[in-house]
N, C-alpha and C positions, 0 to 999 in steps of 0.2 A: 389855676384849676379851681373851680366850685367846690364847693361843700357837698354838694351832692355828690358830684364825682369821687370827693376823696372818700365820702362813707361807702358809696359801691364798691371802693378796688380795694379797700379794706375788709368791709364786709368777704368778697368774691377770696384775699387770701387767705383769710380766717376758716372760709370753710373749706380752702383748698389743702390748708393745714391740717382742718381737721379731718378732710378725708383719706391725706396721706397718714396719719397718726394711727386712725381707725385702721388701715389697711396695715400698718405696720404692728399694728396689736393680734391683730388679726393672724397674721405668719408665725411672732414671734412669741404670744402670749394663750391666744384662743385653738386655735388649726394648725399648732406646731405638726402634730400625728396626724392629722388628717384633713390634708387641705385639698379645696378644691373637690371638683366633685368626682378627681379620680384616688380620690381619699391618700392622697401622695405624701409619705412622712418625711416632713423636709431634715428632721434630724439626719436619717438614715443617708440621705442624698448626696446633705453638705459632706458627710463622712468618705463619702462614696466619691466625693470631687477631691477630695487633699491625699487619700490614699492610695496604693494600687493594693492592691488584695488577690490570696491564692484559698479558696475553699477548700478544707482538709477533709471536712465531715462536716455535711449539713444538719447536723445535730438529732436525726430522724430516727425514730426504733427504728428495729431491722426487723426480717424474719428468720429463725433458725430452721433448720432440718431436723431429720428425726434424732438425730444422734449429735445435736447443739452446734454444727456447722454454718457458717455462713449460706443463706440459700437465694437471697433477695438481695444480695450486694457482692463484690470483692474487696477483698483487702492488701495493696500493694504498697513495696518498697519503691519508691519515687524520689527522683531528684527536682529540687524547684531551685532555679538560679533567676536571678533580676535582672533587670536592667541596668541599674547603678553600677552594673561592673566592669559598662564599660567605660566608665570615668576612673577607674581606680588601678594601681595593681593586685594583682593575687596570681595564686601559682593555678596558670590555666594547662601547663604544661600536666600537673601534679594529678589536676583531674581528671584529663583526658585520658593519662598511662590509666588510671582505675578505670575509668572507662572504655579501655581499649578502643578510643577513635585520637583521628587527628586532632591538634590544637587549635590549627584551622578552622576545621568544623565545627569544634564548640564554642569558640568565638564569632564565629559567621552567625550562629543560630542567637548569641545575647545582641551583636550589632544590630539585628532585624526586628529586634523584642522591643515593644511600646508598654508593655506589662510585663511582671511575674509569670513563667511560664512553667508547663511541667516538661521537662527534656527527655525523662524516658524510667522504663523499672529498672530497678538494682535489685543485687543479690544483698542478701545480708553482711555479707564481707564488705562487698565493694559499698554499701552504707556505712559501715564501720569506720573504711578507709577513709573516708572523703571527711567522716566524724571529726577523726586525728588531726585533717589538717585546720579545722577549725577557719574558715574562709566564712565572712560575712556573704549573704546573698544566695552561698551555696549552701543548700539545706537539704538534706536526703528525710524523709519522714514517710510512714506510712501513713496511703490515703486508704479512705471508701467511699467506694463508688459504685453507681446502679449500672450496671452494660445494659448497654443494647438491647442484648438477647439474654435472656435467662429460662432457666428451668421453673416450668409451672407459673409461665407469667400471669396466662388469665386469672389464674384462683390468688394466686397474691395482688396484682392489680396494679393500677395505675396511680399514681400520683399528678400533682399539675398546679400549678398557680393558677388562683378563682378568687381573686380578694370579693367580690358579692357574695359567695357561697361562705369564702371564710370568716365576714361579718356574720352574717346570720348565724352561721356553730356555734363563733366563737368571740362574741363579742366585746371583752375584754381583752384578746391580743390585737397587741399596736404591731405586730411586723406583715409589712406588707406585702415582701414577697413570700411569706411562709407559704412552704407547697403544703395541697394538704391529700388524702385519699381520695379517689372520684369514684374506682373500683372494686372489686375485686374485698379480700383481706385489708387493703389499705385503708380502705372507706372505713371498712365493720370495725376496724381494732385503731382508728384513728386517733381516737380522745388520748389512748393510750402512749403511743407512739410520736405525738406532738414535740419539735424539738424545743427547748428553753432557748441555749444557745449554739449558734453553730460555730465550729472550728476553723479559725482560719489564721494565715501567716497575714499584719499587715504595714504596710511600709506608706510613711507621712512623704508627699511628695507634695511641690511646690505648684505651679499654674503650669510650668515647662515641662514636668516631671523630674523635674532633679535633688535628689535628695533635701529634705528639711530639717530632718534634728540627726544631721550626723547618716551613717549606715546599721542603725541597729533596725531588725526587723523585730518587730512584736509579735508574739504565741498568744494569741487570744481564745478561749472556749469555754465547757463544763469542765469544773475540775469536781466533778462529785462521781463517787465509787457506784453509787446504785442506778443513776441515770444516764443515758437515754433507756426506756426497758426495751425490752425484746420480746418478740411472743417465737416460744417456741410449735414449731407444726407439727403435722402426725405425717409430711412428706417425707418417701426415701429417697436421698438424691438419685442415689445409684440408679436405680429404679425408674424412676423419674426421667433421668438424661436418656436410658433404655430404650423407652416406652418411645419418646419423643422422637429419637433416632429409626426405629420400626416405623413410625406413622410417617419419616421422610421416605424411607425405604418402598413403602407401598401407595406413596403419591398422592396420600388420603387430603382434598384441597377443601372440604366440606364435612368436620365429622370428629371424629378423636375416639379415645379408650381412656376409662375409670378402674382403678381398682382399688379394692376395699379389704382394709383388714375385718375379716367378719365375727372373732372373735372381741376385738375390740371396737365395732364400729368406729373405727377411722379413714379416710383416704388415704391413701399412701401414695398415690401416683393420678394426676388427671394432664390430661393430654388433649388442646383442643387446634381445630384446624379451622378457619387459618390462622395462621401464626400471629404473634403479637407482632407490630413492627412499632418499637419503641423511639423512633425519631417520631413518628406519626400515627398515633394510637387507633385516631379514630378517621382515618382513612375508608376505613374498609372491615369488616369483620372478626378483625383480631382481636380488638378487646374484649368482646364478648365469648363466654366461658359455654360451647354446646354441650357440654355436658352438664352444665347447670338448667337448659333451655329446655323448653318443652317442645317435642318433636311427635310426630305419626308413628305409633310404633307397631302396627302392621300385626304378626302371630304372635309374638312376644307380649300382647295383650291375654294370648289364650293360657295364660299362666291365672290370670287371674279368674276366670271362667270356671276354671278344671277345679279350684280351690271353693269357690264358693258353691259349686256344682254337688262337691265331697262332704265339705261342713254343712252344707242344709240337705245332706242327703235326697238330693235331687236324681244321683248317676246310682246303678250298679250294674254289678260284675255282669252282668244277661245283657244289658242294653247294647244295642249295634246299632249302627248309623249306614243311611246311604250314601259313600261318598265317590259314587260315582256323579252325585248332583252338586251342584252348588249353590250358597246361600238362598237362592230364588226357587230352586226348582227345576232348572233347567241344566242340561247335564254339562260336567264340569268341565276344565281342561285337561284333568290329569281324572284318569278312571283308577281307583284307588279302592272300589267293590264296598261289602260290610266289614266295616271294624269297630272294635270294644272302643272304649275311653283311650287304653292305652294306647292302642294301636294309632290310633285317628289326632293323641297330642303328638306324638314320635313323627310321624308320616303330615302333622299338618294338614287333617283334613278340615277345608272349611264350615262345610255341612251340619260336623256335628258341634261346633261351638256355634253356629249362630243357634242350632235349635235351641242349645242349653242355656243361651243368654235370655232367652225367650223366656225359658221355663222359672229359671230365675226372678225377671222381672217381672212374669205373673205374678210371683210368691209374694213380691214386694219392691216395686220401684228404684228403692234405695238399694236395694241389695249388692251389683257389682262396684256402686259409689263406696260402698259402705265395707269392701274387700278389697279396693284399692285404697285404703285408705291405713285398712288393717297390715296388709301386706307389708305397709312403708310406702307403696310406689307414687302414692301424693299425698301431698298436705306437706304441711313443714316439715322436713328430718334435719334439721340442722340443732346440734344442743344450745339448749335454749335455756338462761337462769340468773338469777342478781348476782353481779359481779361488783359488788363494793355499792357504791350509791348508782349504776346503771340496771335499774329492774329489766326485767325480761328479754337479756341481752341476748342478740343470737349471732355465733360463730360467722355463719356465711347466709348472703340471700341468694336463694333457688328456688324456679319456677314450680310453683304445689299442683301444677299439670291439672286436667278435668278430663272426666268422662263424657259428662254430657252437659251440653251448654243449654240447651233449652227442656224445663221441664216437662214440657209433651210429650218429647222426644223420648224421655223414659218408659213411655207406655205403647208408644209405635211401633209395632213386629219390624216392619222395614227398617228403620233407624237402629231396633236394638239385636236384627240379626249382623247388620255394619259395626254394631259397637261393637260384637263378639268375637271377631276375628282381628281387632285393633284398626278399625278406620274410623269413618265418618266424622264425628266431633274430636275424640280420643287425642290427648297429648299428654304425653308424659316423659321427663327429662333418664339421660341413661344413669345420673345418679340414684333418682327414682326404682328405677330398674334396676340395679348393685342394690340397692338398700333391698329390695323387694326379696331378690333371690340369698342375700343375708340374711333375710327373718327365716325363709323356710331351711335354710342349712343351719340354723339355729335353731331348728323343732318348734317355729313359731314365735320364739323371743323377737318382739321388734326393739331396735335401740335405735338411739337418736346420734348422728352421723356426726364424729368429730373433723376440726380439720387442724385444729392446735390444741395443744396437754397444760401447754403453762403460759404464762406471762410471768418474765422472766428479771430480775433487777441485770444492771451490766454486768455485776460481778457474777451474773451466772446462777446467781440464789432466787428462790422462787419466790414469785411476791403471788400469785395466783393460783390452784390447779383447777382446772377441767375436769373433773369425774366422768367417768362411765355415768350416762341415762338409760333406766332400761323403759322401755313404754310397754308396760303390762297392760294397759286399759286396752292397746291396740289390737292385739295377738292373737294367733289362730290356736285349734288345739292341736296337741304334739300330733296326735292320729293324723288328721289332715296333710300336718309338715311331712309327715312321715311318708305318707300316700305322693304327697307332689315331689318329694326327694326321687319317689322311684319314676314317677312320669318324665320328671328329667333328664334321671341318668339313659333310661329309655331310649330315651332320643339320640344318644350316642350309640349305647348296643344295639341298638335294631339296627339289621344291615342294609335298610330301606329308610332307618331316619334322617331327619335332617341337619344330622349334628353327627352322622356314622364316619367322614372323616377324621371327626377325633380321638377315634379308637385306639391309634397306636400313638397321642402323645404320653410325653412320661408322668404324667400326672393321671389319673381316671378324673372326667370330668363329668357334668351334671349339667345342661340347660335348656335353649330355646334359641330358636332362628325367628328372622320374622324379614318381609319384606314389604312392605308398607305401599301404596300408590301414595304420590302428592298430590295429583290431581293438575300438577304442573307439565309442562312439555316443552321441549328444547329440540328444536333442528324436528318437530312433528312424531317426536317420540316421548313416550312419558317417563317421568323423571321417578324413581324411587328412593327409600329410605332402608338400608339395605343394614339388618342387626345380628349381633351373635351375643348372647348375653349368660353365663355360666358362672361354676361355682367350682372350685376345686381344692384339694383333693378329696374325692366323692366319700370317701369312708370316715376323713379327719379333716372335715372343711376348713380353710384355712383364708382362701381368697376368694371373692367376689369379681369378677374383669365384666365390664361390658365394653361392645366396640361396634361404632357405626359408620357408616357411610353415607353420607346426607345428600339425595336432590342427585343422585346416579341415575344412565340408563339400564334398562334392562338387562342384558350383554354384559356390560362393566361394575366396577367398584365392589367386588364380593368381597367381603369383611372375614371368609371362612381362614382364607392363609396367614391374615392380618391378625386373629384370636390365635391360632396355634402357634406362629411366633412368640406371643406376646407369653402364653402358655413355657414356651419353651425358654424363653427369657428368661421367669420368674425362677423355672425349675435350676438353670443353670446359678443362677446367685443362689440359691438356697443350699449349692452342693458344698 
């Protein structure tokens, strides 16, 4: 062989060396955490090939209820038995008597098992029992775990593996698959609820899977008293599971019900339709919160007309309307003759709120911007405030809804006689709406809308609290609240209003109907936005409910038996 030759195939394994050397620096020294560009931590991997492993707790805050309950998880008695046990003896006879099944059975189900599995819940006895007998493999433990289905899924939210998104947050955590919030509460109170480590049983197995150091299983997790935290909510479950079971009841597939503590400006119950479907979030419409969303809300706009109409002393007691016309001039569908203010919010007449929006927006373009805004029914109501080193944190994100999308359109008698009776531009979420009719049962105090009181250490001690906000800058004068308190209740006593079926619930109630065009059509008929938004009880306001019906025909989806349930619901827990 030449000289030439022998420096090329030396040269060629020199750098064949050095590029296996490079590459093996590369896995073992540089891109151990993040190799490749699906950023893959080979630590966690290799762990993951010598083990099998049983997730006890993903190490993740939870959410509480109002009364410090589990509301975002379960927590059960579980047996997790191995696979190794079918190489060994142990009394199967022993477990299956606690277990009241055949021996058969529980062997059939470890001979099938390639992994750690969980075989089913125990009672606390029959945990205890299985304790005594002390059996490697068989381990009875309480897990937690997310179902399926839970109560108040939109507003608490979704979780999900995004290693891209979880880079960008959070760029000093190395765990790859940490789920993190996408949704909902999870999203907003993330930083908070990030697990350190998660809890798990794990057992060293060979390349075949058969035991490595023996059958002892390892308890791996946090052993610290104050963490994972917890945020506690201002949800009642009770309530909650209620509300949810009614909106099955009356087949609502587009829509849901809020309701608001209105002394506290808290949620206590949100209900949205369609359902969450937690195998698959975002299929379809479930992960999205409609009561957070901004919708057409049709007369339940004329809440806010009748208020700014009163504050700039626009209306009085003399003034009548023609309602037997409608908005244009042209006579209506429903002949409804001369009525006062009162008469014409009760009865719903169109006529006299577009005039007044009219009269309004002479005075001043801004003006019904500038009373829904006051009212609560947009802009931000969520509490909003530095929580440790996070400045201007806010509870929940909810659409701030608008009146009017183009500002020409503010000075257009056509467009602002449409804004006056809740169409044209006009969107506002029915949280919006609860918050709104909470300021006037509150003589005009607006507050900013909680939806959690604390952030909470594990051991249940407060490491946060949430304050009451009140928004004084917002707010109407009592006189005004005072005046729109009775145009609501109105709408119930008059035996011609649109809210007179709620006369004989047990509660006296206070609100507004509305039913909205979408301007949509289905099967050559047009579709509506069908609301009942109240306050009750009318003399010691107490609750906030609104409840809608979304993208209904005309004929269908009336929200009126849908509120008086919900009405009678609240009354029945309260006895």
């Amino acid at each position: 062989m030449s000289k030439k030759r022998v420096v090329f195939l030396s040269i060629s394994i020199l750098l064949g060396l050095g590029l296996l050397l490079g590459r093996l620096m590369q896995i073992q020294l540089f891109q151990t955490e993040h190799f490749s560009k699906h950023e893959v931590n080979l630590y966690e991997e290799s762990v993951k090939q010598r083990t099998q492993q049983v997730l006890i707790d993903d190490g993740r805050g939870l959410f509480l209820d109002s009364k410090g309950k589990p509301l975002s998880h379960r927590e059960e008695m579980v047996l997790v038995l191995f696979p190794f046990l079918k190489g060994i003896e142990w009394d199967e006879k022993g477990v299956a008597e606690i277990l009241q099944v055949s021996p058969y059975q529980l062997t059939a189900k470890i001979t099938e098992a390639k992994s750690p599995f969980i075989y089913g819940e125990l009672t606390e006895l029959q945990a205890n029992k299985i304790n005594e007998l002390n059996i490697p493999g068989v381990i009875p433990l309480k897990r937690t775990w997310i179902p399926d289905s839970l109560p108040a899924a939109q507003i608490i939210g979704v979780i999900g593996e995004n290693n891209g998104e979880l880079k960008d947050r959070y760029p000093d955590k190395n765990m790859s698959d940490l789920k993190i919030g996408i949704t909902g509460l999870q999203a907003q109170f993330d930083e908070f609820l990030l697990p350190d480590t998660p809890t798990k049983l794990i057992f060293h197995v060979d390349a075949i899977g058969n035991p490595l150091f023996g059958v002892d299983v390892k308890y791996t997790g946090e052993n610290n008293p104050y963490y994972p935290l917890n945020v506690k909510t201002t949800i009642n479950r009770t309530l909650q599971e209620k509300m949810e079971a009614i909106l099955e009841e009356h087949q609502v597939e587009n829509g849901g019900a809020i309701l608001l503590d209105i002394e506290l400006g808290a949620i206590i119950a949100n209900a949205s339709r369609p359902a969450l479907n937690g195998q698959r979030p975002f299929d379809d419409k479930g992960a999205i919160n409609q009561m957070f969303e901004a919708h057409i809300p049709g007369s339940v706009f004329k809440t806010v007309v009748a208020t700014a109409a009163i504050e700039e002393r626009l209306i009085s007691n003399s003034d009548h309307f023609n309602c037997d016309l409608d908005i244009r001039g042209n006579i209506a569908s429903r002949s409804l003759g001369e009525l006062n203010l009162e008469d014409s919010f009760a009865r719903s007449c169109n006529r006299t709120f577009a005039e007044l929006a009219n009269k309004i927006q002479d005075k001043d373009p801004h003006l019904l911007q500038n009373y829904a805004e006051k009212l609560g029914l947009i802009g931000s109501q969520s509490w909003e405030g530095d929580v440790f080193y996070l400045q201007d944190f806010k509870q929940f994100n909810a659409s701030t809804g608008r009146i009017f999308l183009q500002e020409d359109n503010q000075v257009d008698h056509n467009f602002i006689s449409q804004t006056g009776i809740g169409q044209h531009e006009v969107r506002v979420s029915p949280l919006g709406v609860a918050n709104m009719l909470a300021t006037i049962a509150r003589g005009g105090q607006g507050k900013a809308i909680r939806v959690a009181t604390e952030i909470q250490y594990a051991d249940g001690s407060t490491m946060f609290e949430f304050p009451e906000q009140d928004k004084r800058k917002q707010s109407i004068s009592t006189a005004a609240a005072q005046k729109m308190q009775q145009l609501l209740r109105r709408v119930v006593t008059d035996p011609e209003g649109t809210g007179a079926y709620f006369q004989t619930l047990p509660y006296e109630v206070a609100g507004k109907s509305g039913t909205a065009q979408t301007g949509i059509e289905s099967e050559g008929q047009q579709l509506y936005n069908k609301w009942f938004a109240g306050y009750f009880p009318f003399e010691s306001p107490k609750y906030s409910l609104v409840t809608v019906n979304l993208g209904v025909k005309e004929d269908d989806g009336s929200v009126t038996n849908l509120f008086a349930d919900l009405v009678e619901m609240v009354h029945e827990e309260e006895q």
